[in-house]
N, C-alpha and C positions, 0 to 999 in steps of 0.2 A: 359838633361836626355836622355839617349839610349830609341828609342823608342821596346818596347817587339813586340813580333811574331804573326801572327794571332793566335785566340784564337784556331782555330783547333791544330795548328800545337802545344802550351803549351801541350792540353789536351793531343794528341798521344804523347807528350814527358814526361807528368806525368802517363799517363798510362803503356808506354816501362820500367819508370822506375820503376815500383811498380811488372809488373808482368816478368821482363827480368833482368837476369844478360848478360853484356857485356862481349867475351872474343876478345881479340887482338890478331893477329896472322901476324906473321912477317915470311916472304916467300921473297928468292933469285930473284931477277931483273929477268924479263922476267916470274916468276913461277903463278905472277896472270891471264894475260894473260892465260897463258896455261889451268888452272883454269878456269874461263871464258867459251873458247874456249868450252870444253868437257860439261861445266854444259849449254853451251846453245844449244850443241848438244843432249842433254837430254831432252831440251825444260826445265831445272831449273835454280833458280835462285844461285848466287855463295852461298851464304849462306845455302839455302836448300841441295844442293852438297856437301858443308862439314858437315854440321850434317848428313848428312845421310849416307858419308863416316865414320866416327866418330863411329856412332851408329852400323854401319856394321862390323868395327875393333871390339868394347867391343862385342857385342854377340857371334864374332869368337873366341875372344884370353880370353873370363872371363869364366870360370868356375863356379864360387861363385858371388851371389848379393853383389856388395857394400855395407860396414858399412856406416852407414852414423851416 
């Protein structure tokens, strides 16, 4: 039998997945990197540099709140 993961790393994995949706993003050879690069000259991390690009695009280009 596979032995399982420390018990921290379960909990952080049952807690990501309770309170986080996953999204995947698929970028051109070289474009993580580049990524990288700028969000650690921001002093962020790459993930916090795309959402916060993200979030910067919808307040520029939406007009209207999302239907959800």
């Amino acid at each position: 039998m596979e032995q399982q993961g420390k018990a921290s790393t379960r909990a952080k994995d049952k807690y990501n997945a309770a309170n986080y949706d996953q999204v995947k993003l698929w970028v051109k050879k070289g474009d993580r990197e580049r990524i990288d690069a700028v969000a650690k000259q921001l002093d962020k991390s790459r993930n916090a540099f795309i959402l916060e690009a993200i979030e910067e695009k919808i307040a520029r280009e939406c007009t209207e709140p999302p239907q959800e």
